[in-house]
N, C-alpha and C positions, 0 to 999 in steps of 0.2 A: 512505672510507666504503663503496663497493663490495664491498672485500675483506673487513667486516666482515662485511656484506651475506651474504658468499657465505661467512663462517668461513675464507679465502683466505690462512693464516699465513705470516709469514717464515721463514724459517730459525731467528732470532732469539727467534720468536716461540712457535716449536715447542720449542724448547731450555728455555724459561720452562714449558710446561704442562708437558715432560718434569719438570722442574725438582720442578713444583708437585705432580704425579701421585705422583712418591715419598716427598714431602713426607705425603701424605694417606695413602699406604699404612704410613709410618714409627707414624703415629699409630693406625693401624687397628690394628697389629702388637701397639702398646703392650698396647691395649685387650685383643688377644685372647691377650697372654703373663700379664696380669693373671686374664683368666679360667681360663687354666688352671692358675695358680696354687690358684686358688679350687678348683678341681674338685678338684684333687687333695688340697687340705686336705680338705674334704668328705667323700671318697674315707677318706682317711687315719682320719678321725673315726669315719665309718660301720661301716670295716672291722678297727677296734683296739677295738670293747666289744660285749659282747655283749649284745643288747636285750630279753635274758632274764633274766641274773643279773648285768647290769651290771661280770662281770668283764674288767678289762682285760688286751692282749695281751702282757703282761710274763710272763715266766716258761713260758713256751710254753703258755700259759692257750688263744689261739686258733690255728687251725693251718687251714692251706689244703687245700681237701679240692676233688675233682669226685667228686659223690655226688649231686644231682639229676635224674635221667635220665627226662626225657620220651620218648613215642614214641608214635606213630600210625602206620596201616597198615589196610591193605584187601586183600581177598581177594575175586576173583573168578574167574568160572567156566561150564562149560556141558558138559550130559552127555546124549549118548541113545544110550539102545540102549547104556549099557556104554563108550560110546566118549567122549573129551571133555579137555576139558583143563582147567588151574588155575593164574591165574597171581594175581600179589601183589607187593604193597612193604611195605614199612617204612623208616619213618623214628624215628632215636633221634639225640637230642639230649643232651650231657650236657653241665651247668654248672659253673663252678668257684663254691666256696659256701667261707662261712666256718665252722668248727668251732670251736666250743666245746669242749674234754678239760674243763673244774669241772662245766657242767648237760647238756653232751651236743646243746646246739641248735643250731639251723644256718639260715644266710642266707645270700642272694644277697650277691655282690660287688658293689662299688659301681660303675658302669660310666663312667669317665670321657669325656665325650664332645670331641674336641679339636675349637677353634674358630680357623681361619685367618684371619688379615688380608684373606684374600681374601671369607671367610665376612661378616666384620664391614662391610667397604663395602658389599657386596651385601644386608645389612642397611639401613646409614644411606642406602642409593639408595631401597630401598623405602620407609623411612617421610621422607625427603624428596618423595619422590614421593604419596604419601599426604597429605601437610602439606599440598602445593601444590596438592592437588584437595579436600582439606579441612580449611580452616585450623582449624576448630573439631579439627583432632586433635591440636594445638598442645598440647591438655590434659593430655596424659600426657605425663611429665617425661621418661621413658626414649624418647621416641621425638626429642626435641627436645634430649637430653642424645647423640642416636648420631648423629644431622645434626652435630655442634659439629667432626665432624671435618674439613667441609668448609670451617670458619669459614679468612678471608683468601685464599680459593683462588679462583682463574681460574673461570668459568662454562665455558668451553671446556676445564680439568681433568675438571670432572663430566661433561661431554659425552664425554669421550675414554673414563673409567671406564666409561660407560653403552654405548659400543660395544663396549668389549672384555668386558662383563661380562652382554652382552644375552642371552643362553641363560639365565641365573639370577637376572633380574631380573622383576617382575610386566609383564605389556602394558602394566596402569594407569599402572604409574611408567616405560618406555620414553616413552609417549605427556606423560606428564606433563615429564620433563625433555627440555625442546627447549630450545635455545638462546633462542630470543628470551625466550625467560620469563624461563630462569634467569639473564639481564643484567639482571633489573631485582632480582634480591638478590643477585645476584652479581659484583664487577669483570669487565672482561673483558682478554684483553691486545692490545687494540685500543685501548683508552682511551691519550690522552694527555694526558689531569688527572685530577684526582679526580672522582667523579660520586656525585651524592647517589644510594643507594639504599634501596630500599623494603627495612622489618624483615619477618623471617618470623615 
């Protein structure tokens, strides 16, 4: 009881959270090769018709071009008596955009943004963390559908994630996942039977 007490693991016992930590990342992984699936379909969609003349990029119809070129800059200065200097930046920007050769118009590239496994816990930490300081946010399906990856895992898993992951997680949810909370919806691998626990 002490050692539970104190989070005090065995060997045995460490080997189980390792166990279960890669366990939860396997699934995080899923989640985020599934998102960039998506993006890239999206991607793909965005950047094969053109939102002008609806023609598609069959027949070299659309063509990749860097042709948008922003740029800002300043000029400053100081003069007397003839004597004085002048100095200045600029900044230019140029974007890769998609061309149209059938109506001639041009758009932004679609810009896929890629989503890590590590992106994705540090996700279901926070709205775990959020849940457990307000169950009323039970209410939104996506926040309670990114928690499911922690469903049958060690209390002391999420603990272990919540250390290695604390630089990118909110205060709220550091503060919110402490162990003795999360034993009471959580197993722990201190337990030696089954232990009713409370639903999130």
């Amino acid at each position: 009881m002490i050692r539970k007490f104190l989070n005090y693991k065995t060997k045995d016992q460490e080997l189980l959270v390792r166990a279960d930590v890669e366990k939860v990342l396997e699934k995080c992984d899923a989640i985020a090769s599934k998102e960039y699936a998506e993006q890239k379909e999206a991607r793909d969609s965005h950047d094969s018709v053109c939102p002008n003349c609806r023609k598609r990029k069959d027949n070299n119809n659309i063509v990749n071009k860097i042709r948008q070129v922003h740029g800002k800059g300043d000029v400053s200065g100081s003069f007397s008596l003839g004597f004085g200097s002048v100095s200045g930046h600029m900044e230019i920007d140029t974007k890769a955009v998609n061309h149209c050769n059938s109506c001639g118009n041009e758009w932004e590239k679609y810009k896929v943004k890629y989503v890590s496994k590590s992106d994705i816990v540090r996700v279901a930490m926070n709205y775990l963390g959020s849940i457990l300081e307000k169950p009323s946010e039970k209410k939104y399906s996506w926040k309670v559908e990114a928690i499911q990856v922690f469903n049958d895992c060690y209390a002391e898993t999420i603990v272990h994630l919540r250390n290695e992951n604390s630089c990118y997680i909110y205060t709220s949810t550091e503060s919110q996942l402490k162990l003795y909370k999360l034993r009471r919806y959580y197993k722990s691998v201190f337990d030696k039977e089954v232990r009713k626990l409370e639903k999130l």
